[in-house]
C-alpha positions, -999 to 999 in steps of 0.1 A, spaced: -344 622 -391 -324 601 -413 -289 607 -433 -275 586 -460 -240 585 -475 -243 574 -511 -253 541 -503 -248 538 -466 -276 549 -441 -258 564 -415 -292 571 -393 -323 558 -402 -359 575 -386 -343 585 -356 -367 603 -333 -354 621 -305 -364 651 -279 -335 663 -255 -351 681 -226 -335 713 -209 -322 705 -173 -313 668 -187 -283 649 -193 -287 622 -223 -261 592 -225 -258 583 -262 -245 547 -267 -240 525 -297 -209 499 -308 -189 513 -341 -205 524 -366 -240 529 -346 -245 565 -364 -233 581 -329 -208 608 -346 -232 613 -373 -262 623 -351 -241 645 -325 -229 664 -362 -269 666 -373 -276 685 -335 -244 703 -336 -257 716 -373 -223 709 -388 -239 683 -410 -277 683 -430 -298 659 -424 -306 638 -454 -348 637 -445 -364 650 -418 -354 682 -396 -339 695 -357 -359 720 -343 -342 741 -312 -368 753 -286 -398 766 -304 -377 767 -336 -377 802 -344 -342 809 -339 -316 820 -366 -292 797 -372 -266 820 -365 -286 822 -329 -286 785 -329 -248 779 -335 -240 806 -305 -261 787 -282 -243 750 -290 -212 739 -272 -189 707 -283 -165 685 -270 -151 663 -297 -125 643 -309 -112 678 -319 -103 703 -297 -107 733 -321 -79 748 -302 -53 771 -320 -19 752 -309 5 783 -312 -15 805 -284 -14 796 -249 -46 783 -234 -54 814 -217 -55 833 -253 -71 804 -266 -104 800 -241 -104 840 -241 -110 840 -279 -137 819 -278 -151 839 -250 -150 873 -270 -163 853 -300 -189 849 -286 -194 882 -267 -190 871 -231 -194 898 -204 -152 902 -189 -134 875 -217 -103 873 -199 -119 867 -158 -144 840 -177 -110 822 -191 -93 824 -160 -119 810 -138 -126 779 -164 -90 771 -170 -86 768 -134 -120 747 -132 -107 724 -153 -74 718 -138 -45 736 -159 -23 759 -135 -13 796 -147 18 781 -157 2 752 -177 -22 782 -190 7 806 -200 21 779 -225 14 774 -263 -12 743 -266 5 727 -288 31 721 -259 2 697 -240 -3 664 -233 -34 649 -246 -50 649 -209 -44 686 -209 -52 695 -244 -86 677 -234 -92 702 -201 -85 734 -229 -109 716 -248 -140 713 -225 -130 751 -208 -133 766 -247 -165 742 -252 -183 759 -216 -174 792 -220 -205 806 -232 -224 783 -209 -243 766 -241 -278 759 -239 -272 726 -258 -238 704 -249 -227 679 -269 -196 658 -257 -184 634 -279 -161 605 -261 -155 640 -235 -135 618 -207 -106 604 -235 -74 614 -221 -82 622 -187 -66 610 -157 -92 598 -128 -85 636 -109 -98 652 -147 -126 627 -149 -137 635 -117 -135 672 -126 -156 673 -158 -185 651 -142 -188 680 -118 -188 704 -144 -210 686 -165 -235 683 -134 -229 718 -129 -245 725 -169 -271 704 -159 -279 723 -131 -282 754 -148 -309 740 -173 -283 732 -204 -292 704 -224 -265 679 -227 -260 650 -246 -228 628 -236 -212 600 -265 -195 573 -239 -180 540 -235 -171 549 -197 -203 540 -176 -188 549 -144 -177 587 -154 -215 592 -162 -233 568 -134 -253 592 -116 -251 618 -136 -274 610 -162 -309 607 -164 -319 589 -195 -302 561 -221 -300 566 -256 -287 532 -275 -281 537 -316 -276 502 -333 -269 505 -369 -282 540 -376 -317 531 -358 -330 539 -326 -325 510 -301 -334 524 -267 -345 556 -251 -353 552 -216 -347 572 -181 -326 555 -162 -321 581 -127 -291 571 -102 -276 540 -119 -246 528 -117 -218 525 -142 -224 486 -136 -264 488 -148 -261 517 -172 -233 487 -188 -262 463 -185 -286 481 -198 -271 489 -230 -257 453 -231 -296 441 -232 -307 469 -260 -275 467 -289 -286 435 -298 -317 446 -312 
């Protein structure tokens, strides 16, 4: 698929199959095309040629949007309810069986107290405005998860906490696709390498039980082409 900005190429040809059961590290400098593809998969933007199909492609895209869960730069969270109202929105939005049990039990997955849950989000710190981020982004346990830059903010403890839950997703057969600069949140975790360099494909390999030092060493030896 490729996407153009007037005269910019954002992504250029890019070819690329995400497999259920598989966690995807997407890498690239500035400017690689990273946000632009994760928008493309998240169907928030149109590619400008080419296509995304979702398992055999038949789904609606109503279907497709229910099944797609995002941790962005945004947290899409409504600052004047509490995190507990907030993650139980999304969860009857999306018609998940008991709403308010399914909030609880993320919220304290994630690391926010009841106390820290009773308040209004626009009270937290970025670290915990993060956590109410990725609870509202698993609550419908996605079949596709796409976390862009998902460990900003966190303190080691709520690092340590989302790479279980991401393990968790990838356990359960969820697709996920993780944007990072951090090498040692995601060593281990992973299982293949995707490197973007100015909107073109650079490297997809699998790259099972590295460490944050060679997944670094790796994409240091693919952005220069």
């Amino acid at each position: 698929m490729s996407r153009v900005y007037g005269h910019k190429r954002a992504l250029s040809d890019v070819d690329l199959t995400l497999r259920a059961g598989e966690a995807t590290a997407l890498l690239g400098p500035n400017g690689a095309g990273k946000t632009t593809l994760v928008g493309i998969l998240s169907t928030l933007i149109a590619p400008s040629r080419g296509e995304v199909r979702f398992g055999d492609g038949e789904l609606e895209e109503a279907e497709v949007r229910r099944a797609i869960g995002v941790i962005a730069h945004d947290s899409f969270c409504y600052g004047d309810l509490t995190g507990r109202e907030n993650v139980e929105f999304f969860a009857r939005l999306y018609g998940v069986d008991q709403p308010r049990a399914r909030a609880g039990a993320l919220l304290e997955r994630v690391g926010l107290s009841d106390e820290a849950a009773d308040r209004a989000a626009r009270t937290y710190s970025r670290g915990m405005m993060q956590r109410l981020a990725v609870a509202r982004a698993l609550v419908h346990q996605p079949r596709l998860l796409l976390a862009d830059e998902p460990f900003t903010g966190l303190d080691r403890a709520g690092v340590e906490r989302l790479g279980a839950l991401l393990a968790e997703e990838r356990a359960r057969g969820a697709l996920l696709l993780i944007v990072t600069h951090d090498f040692e949140a995601v060593a281990g975790l992973v299982d293949r390498v995707v490197v973007l360099a100015r909107g073109k494909l650079a490297l997809d390999e699998p790259v099972p039980n590295r460490s944050g030092a060679e997944l670094a060493d790796v994409y240091r030896r693919a952005a220069p082409r």
